[in-house]
C-alpha positions in Angstrom: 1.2 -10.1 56.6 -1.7 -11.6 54.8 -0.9 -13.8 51.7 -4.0 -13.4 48.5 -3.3 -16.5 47.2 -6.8 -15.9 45.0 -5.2 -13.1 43.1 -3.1 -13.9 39.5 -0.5 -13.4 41.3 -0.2 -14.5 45.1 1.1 -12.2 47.4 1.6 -10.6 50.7 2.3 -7.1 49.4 -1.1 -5.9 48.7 -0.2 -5.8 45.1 -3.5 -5.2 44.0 -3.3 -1.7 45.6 -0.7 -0.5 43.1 -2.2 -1.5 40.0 1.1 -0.4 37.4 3.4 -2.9 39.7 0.2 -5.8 39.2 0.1 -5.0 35.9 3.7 -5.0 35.2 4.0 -8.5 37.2 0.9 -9.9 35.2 3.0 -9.3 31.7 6.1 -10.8 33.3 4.5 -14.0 34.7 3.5 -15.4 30.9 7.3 -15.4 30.3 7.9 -16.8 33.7 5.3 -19.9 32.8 6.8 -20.6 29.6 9.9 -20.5 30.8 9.3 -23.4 33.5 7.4 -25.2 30.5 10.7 -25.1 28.9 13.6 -25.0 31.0 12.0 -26.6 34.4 11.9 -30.0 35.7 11.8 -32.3 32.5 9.0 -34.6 31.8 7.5 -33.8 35.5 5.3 -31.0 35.2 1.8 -32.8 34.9 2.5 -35.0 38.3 1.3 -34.2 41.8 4.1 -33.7 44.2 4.0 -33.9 48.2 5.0 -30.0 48.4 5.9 -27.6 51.0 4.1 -24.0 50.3 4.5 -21.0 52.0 1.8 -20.2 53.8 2.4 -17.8 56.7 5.9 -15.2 57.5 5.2 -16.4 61.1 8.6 -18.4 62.3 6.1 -21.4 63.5 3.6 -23.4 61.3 4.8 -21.2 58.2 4.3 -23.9 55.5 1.8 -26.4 54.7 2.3 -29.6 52.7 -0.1 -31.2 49.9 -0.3 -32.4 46.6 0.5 -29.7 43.5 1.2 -29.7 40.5 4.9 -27.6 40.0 3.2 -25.0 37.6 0.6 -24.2 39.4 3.0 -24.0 42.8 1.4 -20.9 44.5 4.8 -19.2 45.6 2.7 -15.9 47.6 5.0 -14.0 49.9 7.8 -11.4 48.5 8.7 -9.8 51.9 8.9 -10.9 55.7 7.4 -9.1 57.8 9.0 -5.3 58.7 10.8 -4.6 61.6 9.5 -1.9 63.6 11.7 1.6 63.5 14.8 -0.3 61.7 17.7 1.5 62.1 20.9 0.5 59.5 23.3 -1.6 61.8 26.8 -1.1 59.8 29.2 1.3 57.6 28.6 4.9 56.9 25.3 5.2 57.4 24.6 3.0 61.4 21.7 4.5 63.1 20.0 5.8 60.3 16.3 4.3 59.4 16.5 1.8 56.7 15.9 3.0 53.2 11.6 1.9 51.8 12.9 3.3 48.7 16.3 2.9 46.6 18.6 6.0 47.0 19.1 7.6 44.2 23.3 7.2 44.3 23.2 3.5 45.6 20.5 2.8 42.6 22.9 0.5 40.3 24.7 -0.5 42.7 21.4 -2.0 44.3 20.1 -2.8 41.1 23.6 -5.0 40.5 23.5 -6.9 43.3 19.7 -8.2 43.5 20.4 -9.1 39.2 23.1 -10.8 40.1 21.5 -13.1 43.2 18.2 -13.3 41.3 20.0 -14.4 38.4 21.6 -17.6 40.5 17.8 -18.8 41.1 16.5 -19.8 37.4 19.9 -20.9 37.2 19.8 -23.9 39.5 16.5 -24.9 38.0 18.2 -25.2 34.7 21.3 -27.1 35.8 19.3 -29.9 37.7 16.0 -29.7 35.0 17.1 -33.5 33.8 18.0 -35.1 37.0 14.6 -36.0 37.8 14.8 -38.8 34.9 17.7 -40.6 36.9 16.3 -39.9 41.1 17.2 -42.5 43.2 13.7 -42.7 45.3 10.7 -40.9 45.1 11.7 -39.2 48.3 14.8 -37.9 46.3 12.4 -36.9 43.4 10.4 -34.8 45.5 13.3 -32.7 47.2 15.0 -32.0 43.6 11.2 -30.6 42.8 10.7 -28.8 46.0 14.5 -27.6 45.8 13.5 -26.7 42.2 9.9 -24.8 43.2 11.7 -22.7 45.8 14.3 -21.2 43.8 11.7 -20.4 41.3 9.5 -18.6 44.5 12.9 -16.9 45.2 13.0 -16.0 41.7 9.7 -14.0 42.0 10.8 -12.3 45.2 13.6 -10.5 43.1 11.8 -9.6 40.4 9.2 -7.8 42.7 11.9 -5.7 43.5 13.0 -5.0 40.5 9.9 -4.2 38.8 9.0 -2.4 42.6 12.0 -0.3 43.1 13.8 0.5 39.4 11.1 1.5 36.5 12.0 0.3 32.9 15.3 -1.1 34.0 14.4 -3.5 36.2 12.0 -4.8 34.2 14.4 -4.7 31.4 16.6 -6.6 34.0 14.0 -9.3 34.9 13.4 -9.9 31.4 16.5 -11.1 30.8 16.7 -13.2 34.1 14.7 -15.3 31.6 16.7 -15.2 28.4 20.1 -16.5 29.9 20.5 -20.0 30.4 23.1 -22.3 32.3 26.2 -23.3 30.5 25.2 -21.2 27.4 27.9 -20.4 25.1 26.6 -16.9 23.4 24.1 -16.1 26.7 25.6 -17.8 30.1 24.3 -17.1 33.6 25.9 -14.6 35.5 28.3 -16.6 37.7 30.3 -19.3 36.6 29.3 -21.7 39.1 25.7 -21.4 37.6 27.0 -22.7 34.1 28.7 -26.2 35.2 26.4 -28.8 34.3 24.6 -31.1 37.0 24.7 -34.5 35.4 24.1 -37.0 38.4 23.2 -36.9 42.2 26.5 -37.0 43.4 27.1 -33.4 41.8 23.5 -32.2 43.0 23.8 -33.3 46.7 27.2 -31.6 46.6 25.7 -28.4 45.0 23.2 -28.1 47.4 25.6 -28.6 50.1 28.4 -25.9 48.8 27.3 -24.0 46.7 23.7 -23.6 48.2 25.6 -22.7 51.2 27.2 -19.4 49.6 23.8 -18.7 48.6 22.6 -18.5 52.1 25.4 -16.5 52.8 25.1 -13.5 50.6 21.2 -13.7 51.7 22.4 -13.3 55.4 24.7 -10.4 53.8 22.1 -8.9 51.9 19.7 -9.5 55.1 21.9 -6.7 56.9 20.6 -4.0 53.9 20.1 -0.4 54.3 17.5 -1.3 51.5 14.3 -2.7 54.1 12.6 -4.4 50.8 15.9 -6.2 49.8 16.8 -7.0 53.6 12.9 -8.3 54.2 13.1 -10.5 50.8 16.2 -12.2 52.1 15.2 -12.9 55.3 12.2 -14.9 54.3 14.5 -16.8 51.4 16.9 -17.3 54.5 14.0 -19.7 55.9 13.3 -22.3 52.8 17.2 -22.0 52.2 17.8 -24.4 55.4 16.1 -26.8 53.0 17.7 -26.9 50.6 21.4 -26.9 52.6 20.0 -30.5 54.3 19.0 -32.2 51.0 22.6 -31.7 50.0 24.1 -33.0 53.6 21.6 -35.3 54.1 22.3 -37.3 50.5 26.1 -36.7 50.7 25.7 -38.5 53.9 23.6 -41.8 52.7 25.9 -41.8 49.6 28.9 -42.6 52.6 27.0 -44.6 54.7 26.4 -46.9 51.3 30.0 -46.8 50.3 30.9 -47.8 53.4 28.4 -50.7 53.8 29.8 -52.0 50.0 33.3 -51.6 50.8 32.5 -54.4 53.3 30.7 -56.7 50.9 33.3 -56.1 47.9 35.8 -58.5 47.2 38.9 -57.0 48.1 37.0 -53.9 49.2 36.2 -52.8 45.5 33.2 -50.7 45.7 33.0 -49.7 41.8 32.9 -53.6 41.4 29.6 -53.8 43.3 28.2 -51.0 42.2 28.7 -48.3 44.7 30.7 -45.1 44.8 33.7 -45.5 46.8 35.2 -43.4 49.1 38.0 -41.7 47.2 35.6 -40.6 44.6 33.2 -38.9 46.8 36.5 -36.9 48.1 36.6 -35.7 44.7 33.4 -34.3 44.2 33.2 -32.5 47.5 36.7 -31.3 46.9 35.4 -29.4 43.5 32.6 -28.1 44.5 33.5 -26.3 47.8 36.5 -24.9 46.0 34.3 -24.1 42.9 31.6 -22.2 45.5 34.4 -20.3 47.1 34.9 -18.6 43.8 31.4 -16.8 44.5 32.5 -14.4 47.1 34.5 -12.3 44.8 38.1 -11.4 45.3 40.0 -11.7 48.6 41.0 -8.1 48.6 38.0 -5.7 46.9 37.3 -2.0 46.7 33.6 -3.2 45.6 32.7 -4.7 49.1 34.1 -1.8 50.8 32.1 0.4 49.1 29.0 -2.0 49.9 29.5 -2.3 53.5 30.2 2.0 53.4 26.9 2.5 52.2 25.3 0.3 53.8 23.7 -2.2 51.1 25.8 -5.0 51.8 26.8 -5.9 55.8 28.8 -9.3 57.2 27.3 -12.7 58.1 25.2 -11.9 61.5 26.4 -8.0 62.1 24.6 -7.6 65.1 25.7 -10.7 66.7 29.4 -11.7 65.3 30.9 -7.9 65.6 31.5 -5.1 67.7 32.5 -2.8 65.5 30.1 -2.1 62.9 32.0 0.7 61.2 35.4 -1.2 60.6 37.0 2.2 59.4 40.3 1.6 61.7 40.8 -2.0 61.6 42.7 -4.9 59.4 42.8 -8.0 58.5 46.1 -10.2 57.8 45.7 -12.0 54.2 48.3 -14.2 52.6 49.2 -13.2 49.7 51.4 -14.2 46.3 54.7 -12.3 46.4 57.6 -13.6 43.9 56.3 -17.1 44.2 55.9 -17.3 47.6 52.9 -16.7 50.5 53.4 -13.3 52.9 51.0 -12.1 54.5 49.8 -8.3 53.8 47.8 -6.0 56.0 44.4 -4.8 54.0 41.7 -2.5 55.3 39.1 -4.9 57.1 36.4 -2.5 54.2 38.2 -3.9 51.8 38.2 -8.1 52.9 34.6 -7.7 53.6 34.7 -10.9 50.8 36.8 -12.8 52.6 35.3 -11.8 56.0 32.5 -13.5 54.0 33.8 -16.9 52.6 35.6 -17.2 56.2 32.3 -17.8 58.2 31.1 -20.1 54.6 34.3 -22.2 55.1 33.6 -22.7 59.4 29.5 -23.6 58.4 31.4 -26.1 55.8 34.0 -27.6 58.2 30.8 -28.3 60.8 29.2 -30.2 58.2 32.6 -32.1 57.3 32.9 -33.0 61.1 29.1 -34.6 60.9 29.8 -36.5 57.8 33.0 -37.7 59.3 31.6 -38.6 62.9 29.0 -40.8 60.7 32.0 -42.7 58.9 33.1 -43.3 62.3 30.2 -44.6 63.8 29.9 -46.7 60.3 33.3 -48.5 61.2 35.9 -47.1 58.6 38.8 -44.9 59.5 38.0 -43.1 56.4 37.7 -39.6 56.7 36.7 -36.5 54.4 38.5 -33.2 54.4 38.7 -29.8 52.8 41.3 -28.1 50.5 42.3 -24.8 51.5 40.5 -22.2 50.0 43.0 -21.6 47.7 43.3 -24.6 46.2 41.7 -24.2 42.6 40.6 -21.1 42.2 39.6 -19.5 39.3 38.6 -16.3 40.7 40.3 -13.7 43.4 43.9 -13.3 44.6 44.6 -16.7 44.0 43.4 -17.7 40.4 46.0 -18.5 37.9 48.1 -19.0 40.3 49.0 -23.8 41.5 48.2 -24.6 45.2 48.4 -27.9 46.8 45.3 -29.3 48.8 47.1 -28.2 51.5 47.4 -24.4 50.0 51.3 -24.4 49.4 52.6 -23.2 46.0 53.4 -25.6 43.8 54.6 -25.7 39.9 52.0 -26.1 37.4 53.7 -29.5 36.2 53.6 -30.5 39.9 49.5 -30.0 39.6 49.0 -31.4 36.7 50.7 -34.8 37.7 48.5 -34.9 41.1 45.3 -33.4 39.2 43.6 -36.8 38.7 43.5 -37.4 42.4 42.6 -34.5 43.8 39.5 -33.7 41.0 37.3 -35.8 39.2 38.3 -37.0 36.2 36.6 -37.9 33.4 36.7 -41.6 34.2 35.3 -40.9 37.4 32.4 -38.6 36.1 31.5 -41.3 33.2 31.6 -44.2 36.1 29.2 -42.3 38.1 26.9 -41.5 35.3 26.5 -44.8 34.3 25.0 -45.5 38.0 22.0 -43.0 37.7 19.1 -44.7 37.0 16.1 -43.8 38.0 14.0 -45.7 41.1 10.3 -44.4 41.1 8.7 -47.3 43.6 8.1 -46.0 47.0 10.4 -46.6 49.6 13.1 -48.0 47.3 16.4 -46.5 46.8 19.1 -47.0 43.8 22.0 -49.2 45.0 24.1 -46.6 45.3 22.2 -44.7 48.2 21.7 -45.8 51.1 17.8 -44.3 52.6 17.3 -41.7 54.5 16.6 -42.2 58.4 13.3 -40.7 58.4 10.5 -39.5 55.7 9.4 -35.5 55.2 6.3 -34.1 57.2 6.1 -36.9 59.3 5.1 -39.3 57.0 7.1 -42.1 56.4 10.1 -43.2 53.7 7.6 -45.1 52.1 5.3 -42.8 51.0 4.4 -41.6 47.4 6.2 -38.3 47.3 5.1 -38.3 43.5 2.8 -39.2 41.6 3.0 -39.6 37.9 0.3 -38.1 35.9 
């Protein structure tokens, strides 16, 4: 598909041939400009960063790299490119051909679900907006912005549909994809995850590791769609997505390797007295942030994912290639449940722990990058390693919220978590102590103290480099 990257707005949908749609997008994208003005990377809009862009829906040589400035990133493709005679692989509906247009009694059901993952991408930007002010490196600087860039391209991919596929209401819906903001009191983002604030880079490398992850799990979900224009969008997202999932691992990972590397030069092994953070603390974070992210599959046990996978809107991680049986009308799945205080487990319809069918495949993709972390900690030297709660430890949504778990997922009292709180979570020490380390490091090839660099610089060139230049 060919990309007009001359047009007003860049595309590879021929938008110019339906003039009410390029009209439409032209009176959106004012409010989309002034919105990144606003709520976008602070006090970093007038530098030239080393980029990736989009240049191509081909799987090799798809993005170039250069020098932009982030508003006038030329973001260009909405949809991958079609699969010839698509059939729908799952649910009511296998074997039919794929939907071009929304179906009239799946319309706000469709409409609900591509708000509610469009709604995620501004949010991001808005949560991480100040970090740039306290980046570690340059190289760090530049992934927060191309991180930041994407999600505003993914952002655009949405709205196409909306504005494409559901008249006045979508773009009543894309409108206000730019009037909520993250951590709002009176106008919050959608999804609670989206509204915790981002202070530092210990919280963004986690984000991108967790709850970036969930992200490219519904996309893989919504990649399976009866709806071809929803699937074709998130297939294409899919591809920068494996980004931003590495930025996350990648800095979690130099974080240890620095802690580690500290803890030797400490006395008495205090790595808060040199200046690092220690071990226990990065536990912590990652420990709130995978349980937080598990929150975003919904609830264990859900009539609403049925009903998606029945029609066909909504499939499972990989259908084609994970399952056999793509209808799941006879099967079930065993799920512990609370019963008078205690864990049993209760047969549900497989339809109806589609969710949890879900978060399952998030939580082995998270315990592969736990066993990478940890095999670097080993080849560092320490017998330190990381782990993961179960997943229903903390929760705040689903079969489990309300409701005290150990790390280990055993019922305990609420007086039992509150005493062991502080070492299972940040605290508010622990949050202040590493807030007090984030200062920013903008010459080239230098990290903060805290971090240790990364084994190798982006597009080849090396750690050195000036991934930014200020203005």
């Amino acid at each position: 598909m060919s990309i007009d990257y001359d047009a007003v707005i860049p595309n590879n949908v021929d938008l110019a041939s339906d003039k009410r749609l390029q009209r439409a997008l032209q009176t959106w994208q004012p409010s989309f400009l002034s919105w990144w003005q606003d709520m976008g990377p602070e006090g970093f809009q007038a530098d030239d960063v080393y980029l990736r862009t989009a240049v191509s829906t081909e799987p090799g040589g798809w993005a170039q790299f250069g020098y932009v400035k982030m508003p006038d990133y030329r973001w260009g493709i909405f949809l991958a490119d079609a699969v010839n005679d698509r059939r729908i692989g799952f649910g009511d509906h296998m074997g039919e051909p794929v939907w071009q247009e929304v179906p009239g009694e799946y319309r706000n059901v469709l409409q609900r679900i591509i708000v509610t993952q469009a709604d995620t991408e501004p949010a991001s930007v808005e949560q991480q907006r100040h970090l740039g002010a306290t980046a570690p490196s340059l190289y760090d600087l530049r992934n927060l912005f191309q991180v930041n860039v994407e999600e505003g391209r993914h952002l655009w991919a949405m709205v196409y549909l909306l504005h494409g596929f559901f008249g006045r209401d979508g773009r009543d819906e894309a409108d206000a994809l730019l009037e909520r903001r993250a951590g709002d009191v009176d106008n919050p983002r959608i999804l609670d995850a989206f509204n915790q604030a981002c202070p530092d880079w210990l919280t963004f490398f986690c984000f991108t590791t967790f709850t970036d992850r969930d992200g490219k799990y519904q996309l893989a979900a919504l990649a399976e769609s009866a709806f071809d224009p929803l699937s074709r969008t998130c297939r294409f997202m899919l591809t920068e997505e494996a980004h931003h999932l590495s930025v996350g691992e990648d800095g979690v990972k130099r974080v240890l390797l620095r802690a580690v590397e500290l803890e030797r030069e400490a006395p008495d092994g205090d790595v808060r007295a040199v200046g690092g953070i220690d071990l226990a603390t990065i536990q912590k974070y990652v420990t709130y942030w995978f349980s937080y992210s598990l929150d975003l599959f919904g609830s264990e046990i859900s009539s609403n994912a049925a009903d998606f996978f029945a029609s066909g809107v909504k499939g499972r991680y990989r259908e084609d290639h994970e399952w056999t049986d793509h209808v799941a009308l006879d099967t079930v799945e065993r799920l512990p449940v609370m019963e008078d205080g205690r864990l049993v487990y209760r047969e549900v319809p497989t339809r109806n722990a589609m969710n949890e069918l879900l978060r399952a495949a998030y939580v082995q993709d998270s315990e592969r990058v736990l066993k990478r972390w940890n095999r670097a900690l080993e080849e560092a030297g320490t017998d330190f390693r990381l782990s993961l709660p179960s997943t229903r430890f903390f929760r705040r949504q689903g079969i489990y919220a309300g409701q005290h778990f150990d790390r280990e997922g055993q019922p305990i009292s609420a007086a039992a978590w509150e005493a062991q709180r502080d070492s299972w979570l940040p605290t508010a020490e622990d949050r202040a102590y590493v807030a007090s380390l984030m200062h920013a490091v903008t010459e080239p090839g230098k990290m903060a103290h805290w971090i240790a660099p990364p084994s190798r610089g982006i597009d080849k060139q090396p750690v050195e480099f000036e991934y930014v230049r200020k203005a």
